[in-house]
N, C-alpha and C positions, 0 to 999 in steps of 0.2 A: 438553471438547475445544477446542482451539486452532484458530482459523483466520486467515489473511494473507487483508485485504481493505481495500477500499476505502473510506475515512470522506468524508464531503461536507464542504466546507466554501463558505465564496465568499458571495460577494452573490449574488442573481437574476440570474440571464443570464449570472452571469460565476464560472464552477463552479471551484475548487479541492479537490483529492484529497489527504488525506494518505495512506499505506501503513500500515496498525496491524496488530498481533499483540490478538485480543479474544478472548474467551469466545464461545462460538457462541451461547451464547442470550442476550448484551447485544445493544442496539440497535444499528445500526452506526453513529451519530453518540454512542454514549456512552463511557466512560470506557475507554480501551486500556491494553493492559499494556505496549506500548512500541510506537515509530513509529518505521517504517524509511526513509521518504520522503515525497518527494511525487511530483505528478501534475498538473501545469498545463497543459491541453488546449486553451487560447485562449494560450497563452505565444507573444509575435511574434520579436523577436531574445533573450530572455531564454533560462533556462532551461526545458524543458520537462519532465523527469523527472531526478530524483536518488533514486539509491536506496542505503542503505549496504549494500556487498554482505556482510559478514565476519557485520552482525548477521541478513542474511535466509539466506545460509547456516547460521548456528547455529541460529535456528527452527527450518527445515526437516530440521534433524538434530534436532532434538528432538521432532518429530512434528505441527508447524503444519501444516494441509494450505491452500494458497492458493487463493480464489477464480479464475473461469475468464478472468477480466480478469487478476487479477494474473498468474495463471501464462502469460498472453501476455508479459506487460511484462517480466516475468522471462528466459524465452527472448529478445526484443528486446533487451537490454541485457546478456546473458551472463552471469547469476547464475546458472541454470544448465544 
């Protein structure tokens, strides 16, 4: 089964998120089968979330079910 969640990335102290499509029993920092965004939570005038909507819409019809983070960031940003 497919799940939309959340990858770690970043230095110590300074967290970066990518959005992945992954197999539910991979690690969540290992290999994704494609990345729909990020998620920069210390981001100051920059960007703080990009998400491609057309490819997390097509997951979600395909039967990805998203973590309970993502599917906040989801509603926040109109995907869906």
């Amino acid at each position: 089964m497919l799940s939309i969640r959340l990858a770690r990335n970043g230095a110590k102290k300074r967290p970066f998120y990518h959005i992945v499509v992954s197999e539910n029993d991979r690690i969540p920092t290992g290999q994704a089968v494609e990345v729909l965004g990020f998620v920069n939570p210390i981001a100051g005038a920059g960007e703080a979330v990009r998400i491609d909507v057309e490819k997390a819409k097509s997951w979600l019809q395909k039967g990805a079910q998203p973590s309970k983070t993502v599917l906040d960031l989801f509603k926040k940003n109109q995907v869906i």
